[in-house]
Each structure stands twice: as C-alpha cells, then as structure tokens.
Biopython code that builds the backbone (N, CA, C, O; Angstrom):
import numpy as np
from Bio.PDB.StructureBuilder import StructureBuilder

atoms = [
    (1, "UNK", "N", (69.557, 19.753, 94.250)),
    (1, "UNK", "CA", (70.948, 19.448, 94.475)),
    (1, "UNK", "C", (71.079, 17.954, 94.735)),
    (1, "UNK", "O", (70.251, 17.300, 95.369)),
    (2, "UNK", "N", (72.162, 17.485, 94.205)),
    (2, "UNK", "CA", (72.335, 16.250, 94.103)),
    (2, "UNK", "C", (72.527, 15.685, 95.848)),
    (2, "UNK", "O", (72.895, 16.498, 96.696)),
    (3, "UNK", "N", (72.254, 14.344, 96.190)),
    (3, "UNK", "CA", (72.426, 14.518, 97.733)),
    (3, "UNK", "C", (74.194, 13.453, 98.003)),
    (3, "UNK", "O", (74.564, 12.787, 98.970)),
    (4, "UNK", "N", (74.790, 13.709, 96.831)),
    (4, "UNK", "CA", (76.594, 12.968, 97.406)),
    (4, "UNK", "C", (77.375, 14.225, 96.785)),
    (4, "UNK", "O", (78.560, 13.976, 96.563)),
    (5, "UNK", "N", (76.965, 15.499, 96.465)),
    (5, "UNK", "CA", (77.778, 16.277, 96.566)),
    (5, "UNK", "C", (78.003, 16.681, 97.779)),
    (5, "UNK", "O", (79.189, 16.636, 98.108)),
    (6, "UNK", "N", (77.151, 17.122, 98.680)),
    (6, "UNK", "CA", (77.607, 17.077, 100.505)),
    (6, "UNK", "C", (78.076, 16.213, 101.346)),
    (6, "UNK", "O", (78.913, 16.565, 102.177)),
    (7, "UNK", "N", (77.554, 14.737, 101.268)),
    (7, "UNK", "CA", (78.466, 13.623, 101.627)),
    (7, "UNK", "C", (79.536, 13.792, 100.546)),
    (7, "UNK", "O", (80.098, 12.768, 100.934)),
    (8, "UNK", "N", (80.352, 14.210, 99.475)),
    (8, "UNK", "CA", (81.417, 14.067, 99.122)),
    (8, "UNK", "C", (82.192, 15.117, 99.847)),
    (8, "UNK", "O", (83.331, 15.132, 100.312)),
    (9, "UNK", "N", (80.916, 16.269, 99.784)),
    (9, "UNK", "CA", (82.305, 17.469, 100.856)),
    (9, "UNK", "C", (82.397, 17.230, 102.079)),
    (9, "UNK", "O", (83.393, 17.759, 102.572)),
    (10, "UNK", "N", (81.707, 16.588, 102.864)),
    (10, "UNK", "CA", (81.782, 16.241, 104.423)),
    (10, "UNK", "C", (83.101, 15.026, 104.490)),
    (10, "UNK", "O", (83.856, 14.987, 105.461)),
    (11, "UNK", "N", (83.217, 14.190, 103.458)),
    (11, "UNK", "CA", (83.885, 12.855, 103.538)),
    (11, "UNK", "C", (85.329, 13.523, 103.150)),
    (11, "UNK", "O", (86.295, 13.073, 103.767)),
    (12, "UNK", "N", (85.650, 14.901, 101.862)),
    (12, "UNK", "CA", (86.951, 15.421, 101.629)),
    (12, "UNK", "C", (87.184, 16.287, 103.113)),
    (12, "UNK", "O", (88.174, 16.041, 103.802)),
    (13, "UNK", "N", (86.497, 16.989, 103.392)),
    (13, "UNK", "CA", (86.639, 17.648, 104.947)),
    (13, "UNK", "C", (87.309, 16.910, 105.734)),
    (13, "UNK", "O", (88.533, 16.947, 105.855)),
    (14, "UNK", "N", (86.355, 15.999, 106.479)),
    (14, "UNK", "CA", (87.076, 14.977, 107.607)),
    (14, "UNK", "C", (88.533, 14.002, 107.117)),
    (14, "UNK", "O", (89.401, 13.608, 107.897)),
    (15, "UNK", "N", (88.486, 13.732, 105.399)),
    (15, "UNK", "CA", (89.989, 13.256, 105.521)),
    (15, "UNK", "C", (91.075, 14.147, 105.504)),
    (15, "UNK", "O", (92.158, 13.720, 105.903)),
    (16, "UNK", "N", (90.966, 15.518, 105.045)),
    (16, "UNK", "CA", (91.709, 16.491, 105.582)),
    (16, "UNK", "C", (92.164, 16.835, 106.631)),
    (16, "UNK", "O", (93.356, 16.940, 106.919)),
    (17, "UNK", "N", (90.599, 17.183, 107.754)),
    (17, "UNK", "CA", (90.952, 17.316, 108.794)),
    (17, "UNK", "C", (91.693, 16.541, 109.825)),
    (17, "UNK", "O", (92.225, 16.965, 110.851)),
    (18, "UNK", "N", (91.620, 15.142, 109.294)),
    (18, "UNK", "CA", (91.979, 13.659, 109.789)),
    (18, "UNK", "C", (93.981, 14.311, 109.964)),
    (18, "UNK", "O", (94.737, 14.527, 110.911)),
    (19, "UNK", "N", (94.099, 14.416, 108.081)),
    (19, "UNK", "CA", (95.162, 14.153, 107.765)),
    (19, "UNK", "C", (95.906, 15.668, 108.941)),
    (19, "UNK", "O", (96.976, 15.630, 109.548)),
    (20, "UNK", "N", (94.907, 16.813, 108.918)),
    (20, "UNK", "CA", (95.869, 17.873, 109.623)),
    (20, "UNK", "C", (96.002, 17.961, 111.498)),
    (20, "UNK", "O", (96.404, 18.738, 112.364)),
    (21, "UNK", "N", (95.392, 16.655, 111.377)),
    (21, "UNK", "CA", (95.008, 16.601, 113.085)),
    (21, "UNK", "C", (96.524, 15.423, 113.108)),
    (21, "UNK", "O", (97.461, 15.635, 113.877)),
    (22, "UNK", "N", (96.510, 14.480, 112.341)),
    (22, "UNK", "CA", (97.557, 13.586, 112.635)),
    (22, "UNK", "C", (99.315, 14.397, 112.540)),
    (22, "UNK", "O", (100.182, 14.290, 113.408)),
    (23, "UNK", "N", (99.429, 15.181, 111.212)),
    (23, "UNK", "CA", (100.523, 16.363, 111.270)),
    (23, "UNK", "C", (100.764, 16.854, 112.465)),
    (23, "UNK", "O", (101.672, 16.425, 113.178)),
    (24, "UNK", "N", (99.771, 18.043, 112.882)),
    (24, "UNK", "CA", (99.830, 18.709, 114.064)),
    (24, "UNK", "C", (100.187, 17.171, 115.449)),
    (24, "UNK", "O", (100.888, 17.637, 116.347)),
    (25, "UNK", "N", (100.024, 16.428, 115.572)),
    (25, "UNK", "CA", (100.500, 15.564, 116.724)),
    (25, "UNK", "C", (101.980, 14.830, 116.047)),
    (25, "UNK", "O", (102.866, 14.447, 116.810)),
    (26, "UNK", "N", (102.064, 14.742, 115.052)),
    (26, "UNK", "CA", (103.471, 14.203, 114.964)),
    (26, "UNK", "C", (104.449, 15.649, 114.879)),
    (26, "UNK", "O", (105.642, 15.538, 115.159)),
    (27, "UNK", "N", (103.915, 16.935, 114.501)),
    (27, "UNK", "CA", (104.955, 17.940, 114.694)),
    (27, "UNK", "C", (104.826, 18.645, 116.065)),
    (27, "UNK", "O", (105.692, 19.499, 116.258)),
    (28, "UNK", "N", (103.826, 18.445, 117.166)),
    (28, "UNK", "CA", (104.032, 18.488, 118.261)),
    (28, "UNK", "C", (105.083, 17.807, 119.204)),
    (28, "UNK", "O", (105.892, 18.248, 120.020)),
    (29, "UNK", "N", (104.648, 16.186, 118.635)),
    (29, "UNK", "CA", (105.812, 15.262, 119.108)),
    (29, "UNK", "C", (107.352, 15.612, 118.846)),
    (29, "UNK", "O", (108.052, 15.738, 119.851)),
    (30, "UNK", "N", (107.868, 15.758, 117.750)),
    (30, "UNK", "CA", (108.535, 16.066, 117.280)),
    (30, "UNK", "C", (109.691, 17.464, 117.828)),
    (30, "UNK", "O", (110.895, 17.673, 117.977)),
    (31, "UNK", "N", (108.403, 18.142, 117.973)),
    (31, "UNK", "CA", (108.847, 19.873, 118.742)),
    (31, "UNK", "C", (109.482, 19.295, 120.280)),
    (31, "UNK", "O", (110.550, 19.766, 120.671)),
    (32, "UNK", "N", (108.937, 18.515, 120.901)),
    (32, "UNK", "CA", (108.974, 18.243, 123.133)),
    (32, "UNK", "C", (110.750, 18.184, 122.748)),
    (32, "UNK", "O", (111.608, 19.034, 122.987)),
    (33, "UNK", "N", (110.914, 16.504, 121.900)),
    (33, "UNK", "CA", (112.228, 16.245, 122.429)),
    (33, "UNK", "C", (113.504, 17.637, 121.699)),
    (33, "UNK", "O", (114.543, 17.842, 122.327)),
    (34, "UNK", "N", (113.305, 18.177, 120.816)),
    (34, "UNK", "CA", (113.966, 19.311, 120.424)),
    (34, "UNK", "C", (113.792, 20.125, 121.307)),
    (34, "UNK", "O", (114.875, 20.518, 121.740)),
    (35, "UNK", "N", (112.749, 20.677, 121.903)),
    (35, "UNK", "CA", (112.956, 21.459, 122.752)),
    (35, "UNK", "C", (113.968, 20.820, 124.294)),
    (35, "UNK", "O", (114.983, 21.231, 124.857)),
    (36, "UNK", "N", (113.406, 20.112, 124.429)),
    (36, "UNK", "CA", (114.327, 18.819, 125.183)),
    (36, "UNK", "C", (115.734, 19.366, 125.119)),
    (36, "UNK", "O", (116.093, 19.902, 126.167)),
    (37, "UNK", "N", (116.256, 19.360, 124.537)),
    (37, "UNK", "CA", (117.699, 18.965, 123.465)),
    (37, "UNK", "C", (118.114, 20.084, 123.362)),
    (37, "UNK", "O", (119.306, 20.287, 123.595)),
    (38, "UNK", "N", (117.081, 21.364, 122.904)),
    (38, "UNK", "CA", (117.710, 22.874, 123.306)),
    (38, "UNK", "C", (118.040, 23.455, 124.462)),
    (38, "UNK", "O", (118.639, 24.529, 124.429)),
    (39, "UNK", "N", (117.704, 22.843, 125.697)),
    (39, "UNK", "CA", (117.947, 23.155, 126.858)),
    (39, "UNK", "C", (118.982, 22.648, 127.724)),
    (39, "UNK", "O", (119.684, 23.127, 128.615)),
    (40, "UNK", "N", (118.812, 21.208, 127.018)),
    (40, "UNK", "CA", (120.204, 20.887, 127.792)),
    (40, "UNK", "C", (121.286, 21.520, 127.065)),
    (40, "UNK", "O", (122.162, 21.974, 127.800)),
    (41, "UNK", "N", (121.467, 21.678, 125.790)),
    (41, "UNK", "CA", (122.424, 22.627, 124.976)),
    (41, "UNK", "C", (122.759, 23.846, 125.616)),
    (41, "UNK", "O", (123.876, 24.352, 125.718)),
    (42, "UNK", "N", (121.480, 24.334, 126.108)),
    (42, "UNK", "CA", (121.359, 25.631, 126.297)),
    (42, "UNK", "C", (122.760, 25.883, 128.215)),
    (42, "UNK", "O", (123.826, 26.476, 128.380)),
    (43, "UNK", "N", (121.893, 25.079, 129.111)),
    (43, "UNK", "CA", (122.433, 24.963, 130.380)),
    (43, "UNK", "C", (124.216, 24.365, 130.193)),
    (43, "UNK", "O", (125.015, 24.539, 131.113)),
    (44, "UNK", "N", (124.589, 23.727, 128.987)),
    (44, "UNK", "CA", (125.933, 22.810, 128.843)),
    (44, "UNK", "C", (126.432, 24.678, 128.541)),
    (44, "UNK", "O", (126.894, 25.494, 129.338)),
    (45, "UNK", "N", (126.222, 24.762, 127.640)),
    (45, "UNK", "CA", (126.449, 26.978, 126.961)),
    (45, "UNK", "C", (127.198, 27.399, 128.462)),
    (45, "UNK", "O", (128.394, 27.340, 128.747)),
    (46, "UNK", "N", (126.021, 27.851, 129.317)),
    (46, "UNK", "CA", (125.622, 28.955, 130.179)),
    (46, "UNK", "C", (126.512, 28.114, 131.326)),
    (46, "UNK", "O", (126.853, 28.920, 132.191)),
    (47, "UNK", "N", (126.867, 27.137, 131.541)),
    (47, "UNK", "CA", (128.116, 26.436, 132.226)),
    (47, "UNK", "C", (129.302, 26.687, 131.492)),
    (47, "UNK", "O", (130.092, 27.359, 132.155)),
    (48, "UNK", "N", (129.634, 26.445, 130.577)),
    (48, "UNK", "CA", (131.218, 27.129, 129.885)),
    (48, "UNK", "C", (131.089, 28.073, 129.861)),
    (48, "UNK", "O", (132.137, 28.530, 130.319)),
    (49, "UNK", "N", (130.135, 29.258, 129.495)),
    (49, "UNK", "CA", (130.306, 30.918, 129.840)),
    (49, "UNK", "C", (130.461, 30.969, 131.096)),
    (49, "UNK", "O", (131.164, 31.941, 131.372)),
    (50, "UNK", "N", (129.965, 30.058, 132.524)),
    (50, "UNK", "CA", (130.334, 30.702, 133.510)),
    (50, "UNK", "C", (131.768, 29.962, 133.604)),
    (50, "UNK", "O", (132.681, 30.770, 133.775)),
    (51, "UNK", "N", (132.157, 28.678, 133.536)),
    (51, "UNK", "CA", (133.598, 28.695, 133.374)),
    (51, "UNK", "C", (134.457, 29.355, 132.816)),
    (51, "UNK", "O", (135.634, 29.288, 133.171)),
    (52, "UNK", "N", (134.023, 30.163, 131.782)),
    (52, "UNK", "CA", (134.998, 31.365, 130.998)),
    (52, "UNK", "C", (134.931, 32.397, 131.827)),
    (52, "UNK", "O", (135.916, 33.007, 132.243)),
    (53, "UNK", "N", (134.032, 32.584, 132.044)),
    (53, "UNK", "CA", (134.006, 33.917, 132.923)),
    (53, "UNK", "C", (135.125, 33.906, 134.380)),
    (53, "UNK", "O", (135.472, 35.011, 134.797)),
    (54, "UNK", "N", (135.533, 32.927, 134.940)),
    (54, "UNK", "CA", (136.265, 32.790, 136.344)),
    (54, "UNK", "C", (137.518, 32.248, 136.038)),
    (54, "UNK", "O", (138.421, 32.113, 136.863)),
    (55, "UNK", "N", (137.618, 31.740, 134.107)),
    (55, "UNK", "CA", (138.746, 32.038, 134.265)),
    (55, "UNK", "C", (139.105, 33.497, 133.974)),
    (55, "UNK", "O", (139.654, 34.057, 134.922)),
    (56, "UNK", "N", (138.944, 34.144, 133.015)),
    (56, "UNK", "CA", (139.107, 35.456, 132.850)),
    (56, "UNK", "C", (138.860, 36.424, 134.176)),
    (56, "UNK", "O", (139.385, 37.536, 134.130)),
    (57, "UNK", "N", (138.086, 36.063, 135.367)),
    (57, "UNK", "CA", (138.698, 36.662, 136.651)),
    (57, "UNK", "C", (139.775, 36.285, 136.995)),
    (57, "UNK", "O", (140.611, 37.181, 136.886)),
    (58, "UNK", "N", (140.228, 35.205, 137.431)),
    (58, "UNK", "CA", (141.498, 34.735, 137.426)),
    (58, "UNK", "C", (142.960, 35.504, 136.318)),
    (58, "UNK", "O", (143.769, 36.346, 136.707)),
    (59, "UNK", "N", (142.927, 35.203, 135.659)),
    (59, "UNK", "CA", (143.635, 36.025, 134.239)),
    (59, "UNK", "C", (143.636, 37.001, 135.059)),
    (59, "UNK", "O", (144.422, 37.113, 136.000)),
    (60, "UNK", "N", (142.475, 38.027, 134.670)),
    (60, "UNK", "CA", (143.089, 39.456, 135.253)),
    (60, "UNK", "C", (143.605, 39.801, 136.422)),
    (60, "UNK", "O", (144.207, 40.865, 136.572)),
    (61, "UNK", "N", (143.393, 38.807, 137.511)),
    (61, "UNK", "CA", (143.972, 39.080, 138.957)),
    (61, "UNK", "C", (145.321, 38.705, 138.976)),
    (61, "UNK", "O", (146.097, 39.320, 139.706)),
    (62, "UNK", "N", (145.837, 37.465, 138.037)),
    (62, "UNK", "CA", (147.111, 37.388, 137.599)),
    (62, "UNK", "C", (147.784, 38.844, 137.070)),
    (62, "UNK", "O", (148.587, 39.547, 137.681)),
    (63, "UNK", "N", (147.262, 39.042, 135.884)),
    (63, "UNK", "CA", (148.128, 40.485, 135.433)),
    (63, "UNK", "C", (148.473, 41.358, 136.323)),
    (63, "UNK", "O", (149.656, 41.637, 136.519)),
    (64, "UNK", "N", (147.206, 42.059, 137.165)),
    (64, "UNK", "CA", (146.935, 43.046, 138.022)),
    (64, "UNK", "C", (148.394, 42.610, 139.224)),
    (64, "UNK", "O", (149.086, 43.385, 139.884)),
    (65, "UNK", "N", (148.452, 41.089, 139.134)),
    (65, "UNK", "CA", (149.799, 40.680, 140.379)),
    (65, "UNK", "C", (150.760, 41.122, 139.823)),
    (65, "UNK", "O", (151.598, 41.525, 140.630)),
    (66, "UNK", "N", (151.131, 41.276, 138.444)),
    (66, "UNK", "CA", (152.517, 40.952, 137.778)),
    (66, "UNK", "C", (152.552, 42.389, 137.421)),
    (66, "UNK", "O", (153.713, 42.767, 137.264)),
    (67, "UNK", "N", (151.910, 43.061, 137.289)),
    (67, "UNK", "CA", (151.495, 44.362, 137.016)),
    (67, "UNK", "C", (152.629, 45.378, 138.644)),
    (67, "UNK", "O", (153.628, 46.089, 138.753)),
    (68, "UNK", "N", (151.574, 44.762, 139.517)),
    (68, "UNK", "CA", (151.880, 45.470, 141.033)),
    (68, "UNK", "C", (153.617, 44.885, 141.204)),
    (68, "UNK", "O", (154.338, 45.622, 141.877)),
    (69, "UNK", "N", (154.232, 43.660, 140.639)),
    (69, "UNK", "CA", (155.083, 43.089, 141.028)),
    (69, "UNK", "C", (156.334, 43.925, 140.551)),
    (69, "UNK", "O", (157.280, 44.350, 141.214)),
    (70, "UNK", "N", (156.020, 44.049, 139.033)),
    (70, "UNK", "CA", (157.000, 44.961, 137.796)),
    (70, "UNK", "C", (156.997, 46.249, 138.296)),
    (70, "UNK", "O", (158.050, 46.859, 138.111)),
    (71, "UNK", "N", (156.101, 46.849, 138.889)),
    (71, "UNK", "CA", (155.932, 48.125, 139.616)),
    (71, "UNK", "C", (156.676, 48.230, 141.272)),
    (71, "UNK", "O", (156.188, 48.862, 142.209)),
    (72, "UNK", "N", (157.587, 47.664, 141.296)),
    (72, "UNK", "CA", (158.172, 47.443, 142.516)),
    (72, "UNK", "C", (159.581, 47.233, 142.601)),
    (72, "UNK", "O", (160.437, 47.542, 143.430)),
    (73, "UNK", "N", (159.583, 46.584, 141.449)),
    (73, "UNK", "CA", (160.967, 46.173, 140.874)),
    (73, "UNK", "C", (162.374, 46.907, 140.890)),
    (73, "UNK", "O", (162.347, 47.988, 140.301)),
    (74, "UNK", "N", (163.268, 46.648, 141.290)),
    (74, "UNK", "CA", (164.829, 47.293, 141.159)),
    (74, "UNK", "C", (165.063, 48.063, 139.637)),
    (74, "UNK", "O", (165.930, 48.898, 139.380)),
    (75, "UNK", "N", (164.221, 47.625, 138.896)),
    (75, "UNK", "CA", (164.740, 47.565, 137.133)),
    (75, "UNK", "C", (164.302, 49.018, 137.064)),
    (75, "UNK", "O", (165.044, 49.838, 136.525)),
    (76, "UNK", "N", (163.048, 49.404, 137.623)),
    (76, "UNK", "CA", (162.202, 50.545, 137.719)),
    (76, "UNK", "C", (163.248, 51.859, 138.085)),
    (76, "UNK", "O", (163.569, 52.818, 137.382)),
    (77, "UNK", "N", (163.626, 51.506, 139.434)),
    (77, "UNK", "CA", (164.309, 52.812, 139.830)),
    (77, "UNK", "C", (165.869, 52.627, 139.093)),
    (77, "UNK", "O", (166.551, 53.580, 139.471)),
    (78, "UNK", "N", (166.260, 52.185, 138.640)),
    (78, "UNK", "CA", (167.980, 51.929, 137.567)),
    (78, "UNK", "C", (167.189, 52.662, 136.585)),
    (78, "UNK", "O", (167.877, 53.610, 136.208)),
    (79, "UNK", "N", (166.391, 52.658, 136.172)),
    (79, "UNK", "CA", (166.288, 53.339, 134.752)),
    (79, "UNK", "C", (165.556, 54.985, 135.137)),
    (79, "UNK", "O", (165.347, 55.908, 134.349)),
    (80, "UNK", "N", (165.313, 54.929, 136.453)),
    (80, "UNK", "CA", (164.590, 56.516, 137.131)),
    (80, "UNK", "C", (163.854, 56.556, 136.094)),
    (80, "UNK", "O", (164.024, 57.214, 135.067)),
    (81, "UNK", "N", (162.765, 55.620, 136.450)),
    (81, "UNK", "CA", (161.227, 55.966, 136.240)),
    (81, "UNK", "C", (160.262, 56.204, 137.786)),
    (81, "UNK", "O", (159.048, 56.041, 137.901)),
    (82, "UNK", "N", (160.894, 56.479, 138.480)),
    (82, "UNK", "CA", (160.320, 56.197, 139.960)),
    (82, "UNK", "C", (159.165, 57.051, 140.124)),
    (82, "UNK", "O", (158.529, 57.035, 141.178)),
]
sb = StructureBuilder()
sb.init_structure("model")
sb.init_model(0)
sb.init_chain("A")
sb.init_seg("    ")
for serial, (resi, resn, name, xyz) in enumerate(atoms, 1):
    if name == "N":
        sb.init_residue(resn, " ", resi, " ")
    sb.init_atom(name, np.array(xyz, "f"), 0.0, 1.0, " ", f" {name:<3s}", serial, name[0])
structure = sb.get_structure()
C-alpha cells in the first residue's frame, strides 16, 4: 500500500473534522442569543396574558354589577317579571 493514501485520509479527516468542529461552535453561538431572545419574548407573552387575564376579571365583575343592577330595577316590576 502506497504510504500518502493514509496521510491523504488522515489530512481529508481532520479538514472535515476541522470544518464540523468550527459549524458546531458558530451554530452553538448562534443558538445562546436566540434562545436569549425567546425568553424575553416568551416572559413580554406571559405578562400580556396576565394583563388580559385581570382585565377580563374586571369585565366580568362589571357585567355581574350591571347584571345585579337591571335586576333591581323599577322597569322589572312595570312589566311583572318579578
């Protein structure tokens, strides 16, 4: 066997491996600040759902008032729905 067919496969190996070691650290890098970036997304979300959420308590404690209020009303017993 010739002896630069194994130094040719050892030398295609390591620039491969070179080339998939440098990938893997720039798509690692790449991944932190996205993940970064999904979380604060994520916490900005899960703050307007809880602001939606208290208003829609609010809302319904409104109705539930106007609800109890209309249910009390003069208009109620004139029409004898009592």
């Amino acid at each position: 066997m010739d002896p630069i067919v194994p130094i040719s496969f050892i030398v295609i190996v390591t620039i491969v491996m070179g080339g998939l070691v440098k990938i893997a650290r720039d798509w690692r890098a790449g991944t932190q600040p996205q993940s970064a970036d999904l979380e604060r997304r994520l916490e900005a979300v899960e703050q307007e759902l809880a602001a939606l959420h208290q208003g829609l308590s609010e809302t319904q404690e409104r109705i539930d008032f106007a609800e109890r209020i209309l249910a009390q009303s003069p208009e109620s017993k004139r029409l004898g729905t009592e």
